[in-house]
N, CA, C and O of each residue as an XYZ file, in Angstrom:
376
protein
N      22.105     19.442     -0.284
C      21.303     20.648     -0.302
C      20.225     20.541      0.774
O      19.540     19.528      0.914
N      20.108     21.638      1.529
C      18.531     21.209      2.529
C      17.370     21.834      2.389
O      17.156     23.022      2.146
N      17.069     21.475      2.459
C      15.426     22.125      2.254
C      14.691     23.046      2.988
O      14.612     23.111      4.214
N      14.094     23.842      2.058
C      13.462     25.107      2.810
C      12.220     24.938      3.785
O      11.094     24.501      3.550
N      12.783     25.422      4.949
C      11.284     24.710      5.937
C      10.140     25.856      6.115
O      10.432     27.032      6.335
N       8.835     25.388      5.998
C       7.996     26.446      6.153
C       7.792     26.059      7.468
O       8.068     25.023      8.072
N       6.952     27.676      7.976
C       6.114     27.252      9.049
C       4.683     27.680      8.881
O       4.139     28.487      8.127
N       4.195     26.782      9.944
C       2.876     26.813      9.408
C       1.720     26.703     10.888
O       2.063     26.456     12.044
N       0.821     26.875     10.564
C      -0.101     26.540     12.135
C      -0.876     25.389     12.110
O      -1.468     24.938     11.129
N      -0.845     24.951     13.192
C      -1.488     23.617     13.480
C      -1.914     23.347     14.626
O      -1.253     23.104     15.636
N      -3.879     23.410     14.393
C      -4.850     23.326     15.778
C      -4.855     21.854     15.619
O      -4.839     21.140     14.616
N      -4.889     21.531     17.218
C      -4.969     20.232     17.589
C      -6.164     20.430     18.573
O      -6.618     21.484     19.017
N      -6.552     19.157     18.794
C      -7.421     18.939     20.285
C      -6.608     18.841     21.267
O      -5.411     18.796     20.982
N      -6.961     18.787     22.512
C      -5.989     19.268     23.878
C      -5.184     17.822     24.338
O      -4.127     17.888     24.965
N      -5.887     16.328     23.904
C      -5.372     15.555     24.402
C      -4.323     15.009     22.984
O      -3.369     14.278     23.251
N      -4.515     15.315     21.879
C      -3.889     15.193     21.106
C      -2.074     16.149     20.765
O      -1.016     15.709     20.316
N      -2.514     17.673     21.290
C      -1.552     18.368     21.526
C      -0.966     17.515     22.767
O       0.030     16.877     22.424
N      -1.254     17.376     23.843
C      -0.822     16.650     25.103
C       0.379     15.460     24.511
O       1.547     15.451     24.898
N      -0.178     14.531     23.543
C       0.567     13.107     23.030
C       1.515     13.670     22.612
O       2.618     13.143     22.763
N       1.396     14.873     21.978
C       2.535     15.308     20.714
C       3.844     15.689     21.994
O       4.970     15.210     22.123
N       3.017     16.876     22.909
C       4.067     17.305     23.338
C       5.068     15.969     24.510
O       6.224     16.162     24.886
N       4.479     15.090     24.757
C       5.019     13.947     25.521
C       6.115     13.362     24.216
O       7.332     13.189     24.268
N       5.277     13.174     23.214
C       5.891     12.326     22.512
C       7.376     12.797     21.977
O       8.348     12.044     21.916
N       7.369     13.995     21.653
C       7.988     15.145     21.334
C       9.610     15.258     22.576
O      10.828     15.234     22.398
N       8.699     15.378     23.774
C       9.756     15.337     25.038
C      10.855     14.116     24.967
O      12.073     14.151     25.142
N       9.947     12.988     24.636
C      10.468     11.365     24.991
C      11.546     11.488     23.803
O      12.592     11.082     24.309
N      11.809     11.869     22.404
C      12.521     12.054     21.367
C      13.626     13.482     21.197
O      14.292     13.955     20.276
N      13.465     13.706     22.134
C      14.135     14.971     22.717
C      14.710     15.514     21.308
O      15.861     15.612     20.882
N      13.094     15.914     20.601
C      12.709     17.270     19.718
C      11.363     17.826     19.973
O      10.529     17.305     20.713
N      11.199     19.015     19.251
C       9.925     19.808     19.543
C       8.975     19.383     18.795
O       9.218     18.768     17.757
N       7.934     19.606     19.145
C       6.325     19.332     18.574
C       6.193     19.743     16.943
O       5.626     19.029     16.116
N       6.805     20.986     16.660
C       6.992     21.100     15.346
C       7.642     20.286     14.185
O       7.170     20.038     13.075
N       9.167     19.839     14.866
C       9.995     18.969     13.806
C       9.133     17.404     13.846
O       9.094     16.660     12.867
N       8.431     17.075     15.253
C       7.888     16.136     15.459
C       6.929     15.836     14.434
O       7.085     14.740     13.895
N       6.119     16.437     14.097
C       5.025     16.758     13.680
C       5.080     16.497     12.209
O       4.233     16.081     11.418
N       6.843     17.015     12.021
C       7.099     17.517     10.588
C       7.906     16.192      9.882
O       8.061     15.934      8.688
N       8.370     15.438     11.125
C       8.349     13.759     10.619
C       7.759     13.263     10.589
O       7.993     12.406      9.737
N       7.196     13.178     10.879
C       5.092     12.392     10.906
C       5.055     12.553      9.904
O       5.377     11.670      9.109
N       4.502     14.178      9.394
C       3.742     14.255      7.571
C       4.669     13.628      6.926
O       4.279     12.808      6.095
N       6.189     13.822      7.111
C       7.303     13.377      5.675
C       6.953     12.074      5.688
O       6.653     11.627      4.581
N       6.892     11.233      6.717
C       7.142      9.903      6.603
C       5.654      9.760      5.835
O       5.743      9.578      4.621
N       4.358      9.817      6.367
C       3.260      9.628      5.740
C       3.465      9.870      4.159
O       3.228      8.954      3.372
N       3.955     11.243      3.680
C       4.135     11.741      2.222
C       4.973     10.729      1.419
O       4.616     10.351      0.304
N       5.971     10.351      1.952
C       6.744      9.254      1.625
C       6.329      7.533      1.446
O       6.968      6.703      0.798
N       5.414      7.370      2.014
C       4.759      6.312      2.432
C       3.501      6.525      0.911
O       3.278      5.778     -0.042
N       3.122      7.405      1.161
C       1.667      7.658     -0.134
C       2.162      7.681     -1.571
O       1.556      7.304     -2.573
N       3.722      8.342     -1.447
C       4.069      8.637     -2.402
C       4.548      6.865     -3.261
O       4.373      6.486     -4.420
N       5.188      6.148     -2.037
C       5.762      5.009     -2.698
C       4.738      3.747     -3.161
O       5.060      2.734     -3.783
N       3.379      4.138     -2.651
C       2.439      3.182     -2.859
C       1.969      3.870     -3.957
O       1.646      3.134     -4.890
N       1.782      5.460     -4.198
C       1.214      5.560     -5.723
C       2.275      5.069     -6.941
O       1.835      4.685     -8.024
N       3.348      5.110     -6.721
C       4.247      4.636     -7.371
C       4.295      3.293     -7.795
O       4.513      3.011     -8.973
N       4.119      2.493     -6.974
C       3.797      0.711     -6.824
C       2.209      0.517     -7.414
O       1.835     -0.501     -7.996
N       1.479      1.531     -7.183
C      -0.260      1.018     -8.365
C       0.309      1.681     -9.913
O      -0.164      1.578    -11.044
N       1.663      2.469     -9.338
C       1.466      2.975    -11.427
C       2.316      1.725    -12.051
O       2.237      1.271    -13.193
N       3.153      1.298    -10.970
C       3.848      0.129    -11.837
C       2.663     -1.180    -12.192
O       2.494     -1.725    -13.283
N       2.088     -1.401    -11.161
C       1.488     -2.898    -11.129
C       0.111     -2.443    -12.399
O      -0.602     -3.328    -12.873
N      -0.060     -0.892    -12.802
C      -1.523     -1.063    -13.268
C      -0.937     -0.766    -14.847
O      -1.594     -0.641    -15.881
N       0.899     -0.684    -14.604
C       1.312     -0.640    -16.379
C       1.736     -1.950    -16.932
O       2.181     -2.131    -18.066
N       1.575     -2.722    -16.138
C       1.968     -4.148    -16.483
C       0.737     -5.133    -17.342
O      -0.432     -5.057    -16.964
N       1.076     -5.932    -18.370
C       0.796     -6.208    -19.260
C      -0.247     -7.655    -18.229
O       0.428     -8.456    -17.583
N      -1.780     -7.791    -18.217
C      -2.231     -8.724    -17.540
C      -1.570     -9.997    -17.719
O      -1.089    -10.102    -18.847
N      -1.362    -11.162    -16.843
C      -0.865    -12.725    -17.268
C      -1.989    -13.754    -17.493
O      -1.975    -14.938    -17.831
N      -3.110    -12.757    -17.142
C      -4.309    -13.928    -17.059
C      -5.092    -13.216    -18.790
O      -4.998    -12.044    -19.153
N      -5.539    -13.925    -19.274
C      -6.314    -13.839    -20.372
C      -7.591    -13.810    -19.614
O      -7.871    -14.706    -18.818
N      -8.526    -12.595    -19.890
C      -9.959    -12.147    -20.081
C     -10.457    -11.304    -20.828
O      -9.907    -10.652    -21.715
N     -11.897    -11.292    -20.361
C     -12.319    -10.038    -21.376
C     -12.541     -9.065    -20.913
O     -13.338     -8.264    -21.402
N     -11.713     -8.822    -19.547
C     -11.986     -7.138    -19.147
C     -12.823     -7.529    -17.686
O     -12.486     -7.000    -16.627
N     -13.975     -8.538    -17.765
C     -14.789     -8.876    -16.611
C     -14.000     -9.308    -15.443
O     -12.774     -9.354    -15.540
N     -14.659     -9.662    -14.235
C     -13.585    -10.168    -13.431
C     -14.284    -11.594    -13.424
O     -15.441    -11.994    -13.549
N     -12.726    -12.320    -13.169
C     -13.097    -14.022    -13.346
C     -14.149    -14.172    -11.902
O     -14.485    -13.356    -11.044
N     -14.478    -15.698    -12.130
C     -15.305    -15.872    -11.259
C     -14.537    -16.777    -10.486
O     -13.462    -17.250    -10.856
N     -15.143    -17.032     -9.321
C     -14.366    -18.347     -8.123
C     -13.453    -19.725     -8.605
O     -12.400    -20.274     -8.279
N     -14.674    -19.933     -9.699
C     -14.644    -21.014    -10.155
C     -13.234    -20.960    -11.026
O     -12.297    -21.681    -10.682
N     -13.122    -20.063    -12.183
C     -12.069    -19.171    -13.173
C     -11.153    -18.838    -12.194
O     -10.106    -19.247    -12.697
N     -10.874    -18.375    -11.154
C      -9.745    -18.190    -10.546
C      -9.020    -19.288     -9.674
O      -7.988    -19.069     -9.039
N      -9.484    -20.133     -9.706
C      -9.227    -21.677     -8.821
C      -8.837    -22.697     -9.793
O      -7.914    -23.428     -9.433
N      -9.395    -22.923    -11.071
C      -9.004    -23.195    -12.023
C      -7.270    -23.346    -13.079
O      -7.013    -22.760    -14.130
N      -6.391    -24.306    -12.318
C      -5.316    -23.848    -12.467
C      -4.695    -24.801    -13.893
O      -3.603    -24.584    -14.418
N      -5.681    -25.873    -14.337
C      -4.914    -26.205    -15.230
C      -5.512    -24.876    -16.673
O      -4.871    -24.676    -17.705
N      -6.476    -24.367    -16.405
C      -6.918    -23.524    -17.314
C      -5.729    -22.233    -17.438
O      -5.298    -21.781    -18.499
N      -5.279    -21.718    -15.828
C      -4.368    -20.983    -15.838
C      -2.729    -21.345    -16.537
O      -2.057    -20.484    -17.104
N      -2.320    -22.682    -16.363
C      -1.246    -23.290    -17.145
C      -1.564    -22.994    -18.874
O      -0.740    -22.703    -19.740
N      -2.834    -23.156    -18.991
C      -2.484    -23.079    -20.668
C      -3.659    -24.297    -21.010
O      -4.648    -24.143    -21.727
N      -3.265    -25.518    -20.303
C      -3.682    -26.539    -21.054
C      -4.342    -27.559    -20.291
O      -4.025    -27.467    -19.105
N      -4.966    -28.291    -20.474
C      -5.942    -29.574    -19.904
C      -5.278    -30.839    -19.272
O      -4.662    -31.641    -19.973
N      -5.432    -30.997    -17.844
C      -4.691    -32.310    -17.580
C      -5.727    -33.011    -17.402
O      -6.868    -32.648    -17.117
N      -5.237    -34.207    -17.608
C      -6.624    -35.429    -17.605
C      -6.994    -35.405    -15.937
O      -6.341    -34.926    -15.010
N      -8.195    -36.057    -15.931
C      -8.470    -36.158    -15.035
C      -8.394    -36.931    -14.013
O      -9.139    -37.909    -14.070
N      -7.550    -36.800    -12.810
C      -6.762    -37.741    -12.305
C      -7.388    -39.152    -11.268
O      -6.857    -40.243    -11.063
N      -9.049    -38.449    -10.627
C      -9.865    -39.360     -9.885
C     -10.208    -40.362    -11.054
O      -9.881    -41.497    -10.707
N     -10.678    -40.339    -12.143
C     -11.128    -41.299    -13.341
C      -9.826    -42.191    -13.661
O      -9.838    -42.956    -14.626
N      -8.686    -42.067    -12.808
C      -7.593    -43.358    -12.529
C      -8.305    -44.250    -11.523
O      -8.495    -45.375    -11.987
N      -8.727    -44.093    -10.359
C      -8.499    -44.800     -9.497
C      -9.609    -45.944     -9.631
O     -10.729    -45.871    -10.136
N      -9.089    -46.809     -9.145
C      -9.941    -48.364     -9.902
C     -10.362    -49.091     -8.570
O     -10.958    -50.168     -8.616
């Protein structure tokens, strides 16, 4: 099925119209369809990153807190992140 194309107007500045219409030439299409892959790709692009914060912000946290954000110290902290306490390994060396 294809899609219904609007048209629409679009002021540019003179050196900016200038890029389009070069750029436009070099792809041997017009400033309009040019223009009109630009926004899709951008729309497409916004669309797949809001998509990727709704997944990552429905996901169940792995870190245990209370809502605050950890501190340097709490995020570096990796036997705390395992679960459990490893001894301390410098209090070997003799």
């Amino acid at each position: 099925m294809k899609s219904r194309l609007r048209n629409i107007t679009v002021t540019l500045e003179e050196h900016v119209a200038r890029w389009a219409r070069l750029e436009a030439a070099g792809k041997d299409t017009s400033v309009s369809r040019l223009l009109g892959e630009i926004l899709k790709q951008a729309m497409l692009e916004e669309d797949g990153y809001q998509l990727a914060m709704r997944r990552a912000l429905a996901r169940k946290p792995f870190l245990k807190t209370d809502g605050r954000y950890l501190s340097r110290k709490e995020v570096h902290d990796r036997a705390n992140l395992r679960g459990h306490e490893r001894p301390d390994l410098r209090s070997r060396r003799g």
